[in-house]
N, C-alpha and C positions, 0 to 999 in steps of 0.2 A: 218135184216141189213138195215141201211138207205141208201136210195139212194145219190148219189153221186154228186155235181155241182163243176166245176172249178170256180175260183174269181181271176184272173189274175188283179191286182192291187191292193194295200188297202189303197186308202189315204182316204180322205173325203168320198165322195162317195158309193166306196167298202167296206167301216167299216160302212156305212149306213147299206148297203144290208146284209152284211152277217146275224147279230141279227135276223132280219127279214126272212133269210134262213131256221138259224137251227130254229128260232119258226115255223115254214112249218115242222121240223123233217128231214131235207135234212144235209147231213155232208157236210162242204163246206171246198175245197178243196184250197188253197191261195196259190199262187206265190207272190213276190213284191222281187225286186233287195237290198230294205233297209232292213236292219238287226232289226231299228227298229220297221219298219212296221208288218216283220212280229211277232216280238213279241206280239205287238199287240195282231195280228190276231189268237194267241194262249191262252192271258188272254181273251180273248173274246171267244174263244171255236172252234175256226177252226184246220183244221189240216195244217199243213205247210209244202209244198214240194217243194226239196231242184231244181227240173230241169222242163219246162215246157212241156217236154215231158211225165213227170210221170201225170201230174194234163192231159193232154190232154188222156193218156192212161186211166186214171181212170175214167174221167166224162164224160158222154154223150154229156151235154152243159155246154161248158165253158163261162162265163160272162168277159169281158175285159171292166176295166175303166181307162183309163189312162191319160196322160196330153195332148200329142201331136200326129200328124198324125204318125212321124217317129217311136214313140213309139209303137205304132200299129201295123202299118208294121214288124218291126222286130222279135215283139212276137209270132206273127202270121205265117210270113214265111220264115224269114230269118237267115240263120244260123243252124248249127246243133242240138243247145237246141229250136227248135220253134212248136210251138201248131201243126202245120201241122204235121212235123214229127212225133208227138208220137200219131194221129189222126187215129181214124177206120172210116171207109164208115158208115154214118148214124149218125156223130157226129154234132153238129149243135154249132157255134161261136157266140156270141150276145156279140156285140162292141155297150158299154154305153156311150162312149167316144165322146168328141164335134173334130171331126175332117172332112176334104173336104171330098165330094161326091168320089172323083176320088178316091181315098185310100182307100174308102170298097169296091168300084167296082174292084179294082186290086187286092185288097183279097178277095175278093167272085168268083172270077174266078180263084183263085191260090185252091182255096176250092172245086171250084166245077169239079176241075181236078182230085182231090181224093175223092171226092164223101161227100165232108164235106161242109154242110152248111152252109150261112154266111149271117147275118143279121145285119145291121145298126138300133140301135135302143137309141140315146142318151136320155137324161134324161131331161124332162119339170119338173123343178120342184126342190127347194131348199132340202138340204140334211136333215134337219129338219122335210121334209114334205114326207119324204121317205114311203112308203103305199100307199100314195096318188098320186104320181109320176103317168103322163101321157107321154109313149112313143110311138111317131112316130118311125115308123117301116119299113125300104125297104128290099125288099128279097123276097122269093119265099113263098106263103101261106103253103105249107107240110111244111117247117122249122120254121113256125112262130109257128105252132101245137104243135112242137116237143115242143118248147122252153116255150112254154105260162104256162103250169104249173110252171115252173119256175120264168118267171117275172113276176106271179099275187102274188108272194112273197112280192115284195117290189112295186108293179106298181097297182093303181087301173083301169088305161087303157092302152092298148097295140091296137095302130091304124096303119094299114097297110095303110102306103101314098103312095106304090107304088113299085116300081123295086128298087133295089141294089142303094145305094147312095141317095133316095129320103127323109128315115130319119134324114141325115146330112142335106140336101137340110132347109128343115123345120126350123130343130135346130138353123141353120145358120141366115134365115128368121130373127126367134124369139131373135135371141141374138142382130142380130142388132137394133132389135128396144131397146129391154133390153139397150144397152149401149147409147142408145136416151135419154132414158128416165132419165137413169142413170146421164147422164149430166148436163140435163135440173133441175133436182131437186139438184143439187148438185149447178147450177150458180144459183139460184132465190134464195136458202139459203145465202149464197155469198152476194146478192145483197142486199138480205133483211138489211142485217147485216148494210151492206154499208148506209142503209137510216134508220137504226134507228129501225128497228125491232128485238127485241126481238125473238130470234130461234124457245123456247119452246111455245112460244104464235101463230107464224108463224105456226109452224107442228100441233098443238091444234088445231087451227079455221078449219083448210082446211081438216085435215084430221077426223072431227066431223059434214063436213058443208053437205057432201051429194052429194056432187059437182061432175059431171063427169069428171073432174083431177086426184080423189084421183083411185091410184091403188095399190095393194096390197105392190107394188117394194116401193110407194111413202112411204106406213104405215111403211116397213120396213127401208127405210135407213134415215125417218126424224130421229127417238130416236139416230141414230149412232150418224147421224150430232148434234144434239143438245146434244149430251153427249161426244160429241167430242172421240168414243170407236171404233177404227177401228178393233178388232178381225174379222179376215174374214170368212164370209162365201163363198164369191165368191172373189179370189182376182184381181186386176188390172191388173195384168198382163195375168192370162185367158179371162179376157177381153179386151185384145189390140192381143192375139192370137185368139180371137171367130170372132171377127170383121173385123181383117185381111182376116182372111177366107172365112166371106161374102162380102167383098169388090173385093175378086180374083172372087168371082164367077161372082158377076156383071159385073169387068174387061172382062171376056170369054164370056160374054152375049152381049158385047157389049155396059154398061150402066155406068154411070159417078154418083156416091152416094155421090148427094154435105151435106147431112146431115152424114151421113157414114163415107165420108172422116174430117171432122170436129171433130165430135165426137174420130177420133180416133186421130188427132194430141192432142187432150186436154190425152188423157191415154198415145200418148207418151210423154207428158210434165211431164206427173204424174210418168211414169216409173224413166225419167231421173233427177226425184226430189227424187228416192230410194223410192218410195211409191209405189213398183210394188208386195209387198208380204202383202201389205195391202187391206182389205176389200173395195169393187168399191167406196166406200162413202167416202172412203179418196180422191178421186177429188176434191172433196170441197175446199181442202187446196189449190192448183192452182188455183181454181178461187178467192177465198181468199185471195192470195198471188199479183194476178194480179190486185186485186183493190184497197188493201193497197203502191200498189207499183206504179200506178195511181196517186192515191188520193193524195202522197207524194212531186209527180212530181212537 
């Protein structure tokens, strides 16, 4: 009989990991509130159960990927259908999800009052590149043991940065530069445009020169921007909640993120332009927008 993992969530992400599960020979066990998520999760070969009580009874480790911190929270330990309840001593939680430090710590202490493990370990790494996916990881090293055969499924490193919330810590780190960069290559396309350059010739030179600018983010959102194809793989609006996120922790640290805060007025222009379920490289069109609307002046 195969062994058993819970997948509490299936959007992007959790439709990543699962394929990757059951090739390990693991029967993976799917929650998700959408109806058609989990259909999905069943033409793709998981099993679907209908309370999260049953998936937390049945798997040893359950995997949670979901949008928001309160999302979290609630699967986890609130309410009568929640992972805690249907939880035995010795069961281990790995939250793949980009949310605050403070929300794994206040579920990994609701965990560790019933003897149930809880690890912060969200995902470095585009859904695409799923195998190769690098996670930082907070928690206690016996629960990271437990869990490791399970995210060497879909993860080719699992890095312990430390105590409970230190995972999110990192992620948060990394997204804010992510929405730096994300910007910067979104206004200098923008600009190009504005004096006369040509997109595809702009994304060709730079991204074939060698040049320490080009990064991987660059290779990937110039072909969006010059094909003008926003399908997302990360959308705007995860990106104006990742950012937020790191901009509160700098707030409690006592630090002022005059690149951070920037960056994130330009995603809420982009939100309140309906461009919040579009792929990050629809920024563009704001800075776009801001120069045609300039130059008209």
């Amino acid at each position: 009989m195969s062994e058993k993992v819970g997948l509490v969530g299936y959007g992007i992400m959790g439709a990543a990991m699962a394929p990757k599960l059951i090739g390990k020979g693991y029967e993976v066990l799917v929650y998700d509130v959408s109806a058609d998520a989990a259909s999905r999760a069943r033409r793709d070969g998981c099993t679907v159960c209908e309370t999260l009580i049953e998936v937390a009874q049945r798997a040893r480790v359950v995997v949670i990927s979901l949008p928001k911190p309160e999302h979290v929270t609630s699967v986890v330990r609130e309410g009568n259908d929640c992972l805690l309840a249907g939880a035995s001593e010795g069961s281990v939680f790995v939250d793949t999800s980009t949310v605050d430090p403070e929300t794994s710590r206040r579920n990994a202490e609701a965990g560790a009052a019933k003897g149930v493990g809880y690890l912060d370990s969200p995902v470095l790494g585009r859904p695409s590149a799923c195998g190769n996916w690098t996670l930082p990881t907070g928690g206690e090293a016996k629960h990271i043991r437990i869990a490791e055969p399970v995210l060497e499924s879909f993860a080719a490193k699992i890095v312990h940065v430390g105590a409970s919330g230190q995972g999110n810590t990192l992620k948060l780190l990394n997204n804010l530069m992510f929405g730096t960069i994300n910007s910067i290559t979104c206004e200098i396309f923008a600009l190009g445009e504005r004096l006369g350059m040509e997109p595809k010739l702009l994304f060709d030179t730079i991204s074939n020169s060698g040049a320490g600018t080009v990064s991987k983010l660059f290779q990937e959102l110039g072909p969006k921007i010059v094909a003008q194809e926003f399908t997302p793989n990360f959308t705007i609006d995860n990106m104006h909640k990742d950012v937020g996120l790191g901009l509160k922790l700098a707030e409690q640290c006592g630090m002022t993120l005059a690149i951070g805060n920037r960056v994130q007025e330009q995603n809420k222009l982009a939100q309140e332009a309906g461009l919040g379920r579009e792929d990050t490289a629809a920024l563009v069109k704001i800075y776009q927008d801001a120069s045609t609307r300039k130059g008209s002046a």
